[in-house]
N, C-alpha and C positions, 0 to 999 in steps of 0.2 A: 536623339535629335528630333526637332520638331517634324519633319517628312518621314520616319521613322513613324513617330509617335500616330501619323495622321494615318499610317496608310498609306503612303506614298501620293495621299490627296492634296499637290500643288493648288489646286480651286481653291482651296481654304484660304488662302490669302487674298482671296478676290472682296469681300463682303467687307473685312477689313479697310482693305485700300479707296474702297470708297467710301467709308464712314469716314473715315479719314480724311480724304479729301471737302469733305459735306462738312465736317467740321471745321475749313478751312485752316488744317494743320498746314504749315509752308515747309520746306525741306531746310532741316537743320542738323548741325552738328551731332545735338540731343536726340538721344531715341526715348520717344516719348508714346506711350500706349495706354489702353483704355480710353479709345472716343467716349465711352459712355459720358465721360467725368467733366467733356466739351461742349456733351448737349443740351440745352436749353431748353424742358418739357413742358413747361408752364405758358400757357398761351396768352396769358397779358402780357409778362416781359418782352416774348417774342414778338409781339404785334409792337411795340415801342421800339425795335430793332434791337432788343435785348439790354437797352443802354439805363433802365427803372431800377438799378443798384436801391439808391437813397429812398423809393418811394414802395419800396418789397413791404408788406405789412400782412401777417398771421398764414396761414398757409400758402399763400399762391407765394411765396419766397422763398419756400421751404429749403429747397434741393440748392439753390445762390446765396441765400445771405442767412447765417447763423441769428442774426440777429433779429428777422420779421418777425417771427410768431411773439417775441417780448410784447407788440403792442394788442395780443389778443387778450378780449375780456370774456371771451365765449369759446366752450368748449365746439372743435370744431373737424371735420374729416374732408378730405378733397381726395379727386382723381384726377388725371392729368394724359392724354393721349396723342402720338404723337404720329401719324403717317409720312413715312420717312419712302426717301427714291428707293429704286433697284428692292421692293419689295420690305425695306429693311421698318419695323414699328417697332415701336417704344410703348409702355404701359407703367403709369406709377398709382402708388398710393400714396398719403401718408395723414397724421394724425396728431393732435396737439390738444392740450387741456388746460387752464391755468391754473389748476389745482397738482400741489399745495402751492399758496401764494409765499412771498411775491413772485416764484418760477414759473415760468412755463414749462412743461416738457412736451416732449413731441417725438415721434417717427417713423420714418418713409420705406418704402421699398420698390427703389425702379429697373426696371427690365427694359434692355434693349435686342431684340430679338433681328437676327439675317435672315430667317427664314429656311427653309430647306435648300440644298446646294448639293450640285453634286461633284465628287472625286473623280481627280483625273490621276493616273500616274504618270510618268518620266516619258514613256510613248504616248501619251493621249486615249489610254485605254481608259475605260471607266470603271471606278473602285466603288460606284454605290453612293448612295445618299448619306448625308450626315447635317448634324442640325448644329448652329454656332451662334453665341449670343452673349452679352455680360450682366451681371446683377449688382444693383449698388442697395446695402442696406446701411441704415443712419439713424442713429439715436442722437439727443441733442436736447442743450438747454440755454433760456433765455431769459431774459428780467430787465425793467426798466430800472436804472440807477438814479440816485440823488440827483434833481436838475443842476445843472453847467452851462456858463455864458448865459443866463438866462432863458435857455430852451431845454426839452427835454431829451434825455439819452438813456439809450438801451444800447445791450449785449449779448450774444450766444457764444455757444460754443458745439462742437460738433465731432462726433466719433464714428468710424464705421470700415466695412467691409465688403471689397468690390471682388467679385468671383468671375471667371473668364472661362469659355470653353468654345471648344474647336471638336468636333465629332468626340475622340476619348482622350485629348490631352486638356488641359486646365490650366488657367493659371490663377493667382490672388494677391491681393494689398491688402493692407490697412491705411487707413486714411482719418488728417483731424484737421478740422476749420474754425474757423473765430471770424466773428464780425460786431459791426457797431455801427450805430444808424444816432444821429443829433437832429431836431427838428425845432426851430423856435419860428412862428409867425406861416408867413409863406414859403421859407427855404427848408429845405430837407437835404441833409447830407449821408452819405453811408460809405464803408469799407468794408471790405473785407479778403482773409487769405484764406484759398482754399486748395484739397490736394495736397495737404501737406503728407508726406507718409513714407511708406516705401514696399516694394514690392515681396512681397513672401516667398513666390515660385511662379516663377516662369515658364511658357511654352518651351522658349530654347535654352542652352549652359548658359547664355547672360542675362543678364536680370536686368533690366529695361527700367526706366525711373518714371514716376504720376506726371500728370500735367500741372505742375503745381503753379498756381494762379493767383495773381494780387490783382483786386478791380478797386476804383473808387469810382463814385457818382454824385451827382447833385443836380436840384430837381428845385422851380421854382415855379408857383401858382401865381396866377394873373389874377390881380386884386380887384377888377372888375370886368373879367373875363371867364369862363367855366373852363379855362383850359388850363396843363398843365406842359411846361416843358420840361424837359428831363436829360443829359448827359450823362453818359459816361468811358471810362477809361479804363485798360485790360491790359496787363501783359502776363504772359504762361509762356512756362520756361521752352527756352529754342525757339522762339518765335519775339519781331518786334513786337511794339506797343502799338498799338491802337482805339482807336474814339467812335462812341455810337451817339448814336444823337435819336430822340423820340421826342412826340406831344400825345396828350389824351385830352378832348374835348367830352365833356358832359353836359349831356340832352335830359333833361326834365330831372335832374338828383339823382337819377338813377341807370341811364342809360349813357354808353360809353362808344367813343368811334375812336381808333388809338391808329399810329402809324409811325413809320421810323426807318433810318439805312443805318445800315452796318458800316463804315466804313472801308472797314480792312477785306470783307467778304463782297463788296465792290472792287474797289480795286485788281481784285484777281479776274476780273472779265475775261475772257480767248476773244484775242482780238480775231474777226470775220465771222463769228459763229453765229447761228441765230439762236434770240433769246436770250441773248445778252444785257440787254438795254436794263433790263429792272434786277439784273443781280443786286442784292444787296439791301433790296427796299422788300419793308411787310407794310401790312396790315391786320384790323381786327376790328371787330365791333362782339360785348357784351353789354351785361347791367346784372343787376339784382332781382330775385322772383323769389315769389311767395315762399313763404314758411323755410325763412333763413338760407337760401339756396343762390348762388351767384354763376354764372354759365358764360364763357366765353369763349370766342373760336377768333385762330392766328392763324395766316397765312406770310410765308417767307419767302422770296424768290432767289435760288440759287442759279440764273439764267439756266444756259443750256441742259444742266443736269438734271433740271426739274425744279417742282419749288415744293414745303414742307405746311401740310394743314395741323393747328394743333388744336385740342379740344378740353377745357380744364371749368369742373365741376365742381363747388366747393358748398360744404351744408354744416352751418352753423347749427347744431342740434341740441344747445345746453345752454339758454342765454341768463 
């Protein structure tokens, strides 16, 4: 049994149930586990209110849409950081090459870490510290296909393995995603399913099923404007459907101010509480700097329980 397996350390479900929460999981039939696979690390999407599906392009997509890194022509690495509430941070990498052509390959390794926590047992005695956190790794490949309807389309595809652990119990999946992105003129569209998989071992005797997620998006540039609006739409199993909505304005070709509400992470306001009012709604501002290097920082507000800074790195080193 998992209280068995912990020590009798009930706290262990603490770190959880708020990641859980931050992810705006809603209470459903489905038991559905691994936040990691709900979090959003990359801090341009997030500043767009997560809703940039169709406009994902070479790494900053990496860990959402199978299909971004198709449109890279430069080999390229990013990092990705995420200051989450109740002490809880996230840390990714990951990596893509366009060699051999026409493929891309690429991949990541992101970590979401709880921090140190401590055990209680069944009287509230204290069992000691223990550390609990998840890892998602992911290999993956991409390529632009024969143009269709007159615009251009790409594809990926996506394999990997997410690892769980709670002081000395474990748990793990395998996981495979697929996406596709079409662009002709100013419109840009994308899909993708991800989470597809199933769980290997579990903390407790039942085996718990992914977040498995279908998003589409579409994204249209202002013809004689610098800005970009962007939608998109989400459903992950046990939970309704949901709509985000973003724009990005560009300042001088290279400087960028982005913003966006979540929808569905609105809606979930506590009514009377304070710091309510901005649930839902981000921001962000990056650009481009010298010697292939692109820097951008997200901010999310999740009212009362805090809001989430992200910080995503990315260096073109092979043009």
């Amino acid at each position: 049994m998992l209280r068995s397996r912990l020590g009798s350390a009930s706290g262990a479900l603490l770190p959880l149930a708020v990641a859980l929460s931050l992810c705006h999981t809603k209470t459903s039939s489905a038991v559905v586990g691994y936040p990691l696979l709900l979090l959003e690390p990359e801090a341009r999407s997030a500043s767009r209110g997560e809703s940039a599906l169709a406009l994902r392009e070479g790494l900053e997509g990496f860990f959402q849409q199978p299909a971004a890194t198709a449109w890279m022509d430069d080999e390229a690495l990013a990092a990705c950081y995420v200051d989450h509430v109740q002490d809880i941070q996230a840390l990714g990498t990951c990596w893509a090459t366009p060699r051999p052509a026409p493929w891309v390959l690429g991949a990541g390794v992101l970590r979401l870490d709880y921090g140190r926590l401590g055990g209680l047992d069944e009287s509230g005695e204290g069992t000691g510290d223990f550390d609990a956190g998840e890892t998602l790794l992911l290999v993956g490949a991409a390529r632009r296909l024969p143009d269709w309807g007159g615009g251009r389309l790409a594809a990926g595809a996506q394999a990997g393995l997410i690892l769980g652990s709670i002081a000395d119990a474990s748990s793990s999946a395998w996981l495979a995603s697929a996406g596709a992105a079409w662009r002709r003129g100013q419109l840009s569209l994308g899909a993708a399913a991800r989470n597809l998989g199933q769980v290997i071992s579990d903390y407790g005797a039942a085996k718990g099923e992914l977040p498995a997620t279908v998003e589409a998006g579409a994204a249209w540039r202002l013809a004689h404007l610098p800005f970009t609006w962007s939608l998109g739409w989400q459903k992950i199993r046990g939970r309704d459907a949901f709509t985000k909505v973003g724009g990005e304005f560009l300042i001088a070709g290279r400087w960028r101010l982005d913003a966006g509400y979540h929808v569905e992470r609105g809606d979930e306001r506590i009514a009377g509480a304070d710091g309510e009012s901005g649930r839902g709604f981000s921001l962000g501002v990056g650009g481009a700097l010298p010697h292939g290097l692109d820097l951008q920082w997200g901010w999310s507000s999740y009212g009362a329980l805090g809001s989430l800074n992200r910080l995503s790195l990315t260096w073109r080193y092979r043009q």
